[in-house]
N, C-alpha and C positions, 0 to 999 in steps of 0.2 A: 481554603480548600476549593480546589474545582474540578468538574467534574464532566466528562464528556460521555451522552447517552446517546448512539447512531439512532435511525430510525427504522431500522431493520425491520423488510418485511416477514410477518410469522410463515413464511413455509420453508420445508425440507431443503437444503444444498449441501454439498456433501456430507462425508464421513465428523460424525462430534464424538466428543468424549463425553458428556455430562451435559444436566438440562441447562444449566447456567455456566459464564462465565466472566470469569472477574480477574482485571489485572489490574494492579496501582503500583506508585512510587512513592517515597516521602523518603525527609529527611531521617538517616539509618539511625536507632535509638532500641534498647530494649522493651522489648512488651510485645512488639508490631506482630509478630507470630503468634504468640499465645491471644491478643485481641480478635485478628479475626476468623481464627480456627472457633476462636468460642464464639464467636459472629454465627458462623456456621452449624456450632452446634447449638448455637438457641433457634435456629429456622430449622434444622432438623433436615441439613446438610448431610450429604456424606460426599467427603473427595475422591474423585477419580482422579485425577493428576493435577501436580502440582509440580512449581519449578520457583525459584528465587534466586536473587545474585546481589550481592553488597557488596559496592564500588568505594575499597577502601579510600582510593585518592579521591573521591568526590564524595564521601561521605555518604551515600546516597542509597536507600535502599527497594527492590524490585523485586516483585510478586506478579506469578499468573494461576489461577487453580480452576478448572472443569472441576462441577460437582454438582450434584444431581441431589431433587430433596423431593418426599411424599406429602409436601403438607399444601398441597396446589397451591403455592405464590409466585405471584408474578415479576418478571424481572423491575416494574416498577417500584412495586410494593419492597424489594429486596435493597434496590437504591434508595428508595427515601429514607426505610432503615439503617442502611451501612451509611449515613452521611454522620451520624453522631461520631463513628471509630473513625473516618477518614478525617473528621472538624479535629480530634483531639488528637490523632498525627500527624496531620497535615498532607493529607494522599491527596494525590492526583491519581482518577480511580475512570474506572468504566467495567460497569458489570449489564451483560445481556443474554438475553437467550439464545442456546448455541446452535438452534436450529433456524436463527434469522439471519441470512447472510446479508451483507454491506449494499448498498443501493450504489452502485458505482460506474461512474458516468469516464467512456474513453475517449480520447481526445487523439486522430491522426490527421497524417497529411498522407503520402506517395506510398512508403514504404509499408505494406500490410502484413509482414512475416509474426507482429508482434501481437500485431491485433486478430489474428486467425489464430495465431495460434491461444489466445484470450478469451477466445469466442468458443473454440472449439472443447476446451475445459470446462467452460462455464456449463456447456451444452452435453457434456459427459456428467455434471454434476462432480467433477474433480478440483473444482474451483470453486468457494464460498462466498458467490457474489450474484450479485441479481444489477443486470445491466439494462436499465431504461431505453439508452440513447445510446449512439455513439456519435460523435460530433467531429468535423474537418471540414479544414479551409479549402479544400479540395473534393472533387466530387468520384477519387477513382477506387474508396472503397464502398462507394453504397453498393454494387452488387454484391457484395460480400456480406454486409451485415443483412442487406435482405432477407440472403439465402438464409440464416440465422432467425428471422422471424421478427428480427430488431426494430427498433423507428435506427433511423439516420438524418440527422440534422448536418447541415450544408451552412456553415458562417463563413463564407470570403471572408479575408484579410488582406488588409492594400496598406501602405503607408498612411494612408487617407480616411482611411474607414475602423483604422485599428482600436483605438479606441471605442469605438462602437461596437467594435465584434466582442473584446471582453466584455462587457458590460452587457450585451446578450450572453454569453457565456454565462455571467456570473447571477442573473436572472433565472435561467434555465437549471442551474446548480440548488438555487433557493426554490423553485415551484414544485423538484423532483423530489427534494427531500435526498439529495445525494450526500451521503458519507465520504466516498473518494474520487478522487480524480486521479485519471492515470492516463499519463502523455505516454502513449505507444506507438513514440516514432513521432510527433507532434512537432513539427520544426517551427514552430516561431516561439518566442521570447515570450513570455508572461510577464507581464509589469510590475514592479514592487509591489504596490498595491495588493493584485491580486494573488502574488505569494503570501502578503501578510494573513490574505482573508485565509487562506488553506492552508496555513502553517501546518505544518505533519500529519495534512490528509491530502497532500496530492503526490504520486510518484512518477517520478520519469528514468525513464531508460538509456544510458549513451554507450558509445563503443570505450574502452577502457585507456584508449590509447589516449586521451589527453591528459595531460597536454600535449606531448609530445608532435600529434597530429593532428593540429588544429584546422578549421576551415573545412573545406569540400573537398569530398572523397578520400576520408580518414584511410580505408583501407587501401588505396591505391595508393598512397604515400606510404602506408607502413612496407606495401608490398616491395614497392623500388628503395625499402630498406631494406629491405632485408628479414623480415621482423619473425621470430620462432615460436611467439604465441600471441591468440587472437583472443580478446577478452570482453568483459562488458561490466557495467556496474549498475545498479538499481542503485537508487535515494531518495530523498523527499526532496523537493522542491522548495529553494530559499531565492531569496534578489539576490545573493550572486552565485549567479548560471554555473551549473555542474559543481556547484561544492557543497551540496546539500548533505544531509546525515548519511552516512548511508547504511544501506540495508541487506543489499548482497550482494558479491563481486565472486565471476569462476572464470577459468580460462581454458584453451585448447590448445593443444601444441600445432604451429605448419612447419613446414619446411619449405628450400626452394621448389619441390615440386610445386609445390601448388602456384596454378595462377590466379592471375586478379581477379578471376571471376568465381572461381573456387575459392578464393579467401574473402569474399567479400559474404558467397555461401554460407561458410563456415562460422563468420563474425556472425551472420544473423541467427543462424541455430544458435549461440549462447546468448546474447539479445535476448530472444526469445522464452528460454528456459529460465533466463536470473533474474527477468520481467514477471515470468511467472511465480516464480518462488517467491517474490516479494511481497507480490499482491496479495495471493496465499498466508503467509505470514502475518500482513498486515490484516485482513479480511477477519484472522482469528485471534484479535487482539494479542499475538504473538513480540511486536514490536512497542520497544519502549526508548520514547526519546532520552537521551542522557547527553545536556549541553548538544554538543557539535558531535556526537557520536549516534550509537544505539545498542537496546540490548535487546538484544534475540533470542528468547525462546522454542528453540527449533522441537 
């Protein structure tokens, strides 16, 4: 059994359904419903929503339930409890309280369509995350996170010094108590290494076009192709670059009207929104990893 508890801090971020939330996986076996419904009704649970999914080809089975209880316990006291029903079928589980959103640290370089628009949710309360930092090897979105009230952290990165920049990275992820990391728009390569450390808590954003449009200025290439939709995909982050799980992919139709700088417009508004949808999702324990896939509880 194992078991992942963020360290969310206890205040308000947006819209919940229920005071607790709990989602787990385990190998698909009858019981798993009737156990932790009755989980819930010895703590004195009642469900607000609930969602599940059994992955016949992978045997595999997938739970999320908001649900709110009058017997004032705590999401710890809830987990050390549910570790008996998770030990005896074998869940991979995480239950917290739905009013603590994710402590979740941004990572950019140049490009800020992804990270305003991440900032600007967060600051609606339309996003469930609480953002310490935001971090880049470059220094041309600190007036942005300023405006925002944020710290900004500034790690150059050189052939030379790369090595040293994760490893302050991966320092500053441990001191903050950060749950996710989210490349928006972050153009350097993270090292095996440090994908292993944040196996399916880190997400990045790319344009949808690769392969096909590899290298610099994806969209400038699609456009002297010709191309009639402009797309993007959210994943998590694995050692090999853009084949990670993924998590949400939309597109938009262009035509030849449009030119390359209206297409490249266009690619960044969905960037933007399948970035956001992501985070969102993941932030409410909505995502569950399955192998090389995911299952989403929308």
């Amino acid at each position: 059994m194992s078991e992942l508890a963020p360290s969310h801090a206890s205040v308000n971020a947006g819209p919940v359904a229920g005071d607790f939330v709990l989602a787990l996986d385990c190998p698909d076996r009858p019981g798993i419903v009737h156990a932790v419904t009755g989980f819930l009704v010895e703590h004195g649970g009642n469900i607000v929503e609930s969602q599940q999914y059994g992955d016949r080809e992978g045997g595999r089975f997938f739970m999320r339930i908001d649900f709110e209880t009058d017997s004032g316990t705590t999401a710890e006291e809830l987990r050390a409890d549910f570790a008996a029903v998770a030990e005896r079928f074998g869940m991979t589980f995480e239950l917290w309280a739905a009013r603590a959103p994710y402590r979740t640290l941004i990572m950019v370089s140049k490009h800020l369509h992804c990270l305003n628009d991440l900032l600007f949710r967060q600051s609606t309360g339309s996003l469930h995350v609480e953002i310490p930092v935001v971090v880049s090897n470059h220094r041309d979105a600190e007036p942005l996170v300023r405006s925002f009230g944020l710290d900004f952290r500034h790690i150059p990165v050189t052939p030379a010094t790369k090595a040293d920049a994760e490893a302050e990275l991966l320092d500053l992820h441990r001191e903050l108590g950060i749950d996710l990391v989210v490349l928006a728009r972050y153009m350097q390569v993270l090292s095996d290494d440090a994908c292993r450390k944040l196996s399916g808590r880190a997400i990045n954003i790319h344009h949808s076009f690769l392969p096909s449009f590899k290298g610099a200025k994806p969209y400038h290439q699609a456009h002297d192709r010709g191309v009639k939709l402009v797309g993007a995909t959210a994943h998590y982050v694995t050692a090999d670059l853009d084949e990670g799980p993924i998590i949400e992919q939309d597109v938009i139709r262009v035509d030849h009207n449009h030119t390359q700088d209206q297409l490249v417009a266009a690619g960044r508004d969905v960037e933007a929104a399948v970035l956001s949808r992501a985070v969102r999702w993941h932030s409410e324990s909505r995502v569950r990893l399955n192998g090389h896939r995911t299952v989403v509880f929308r």
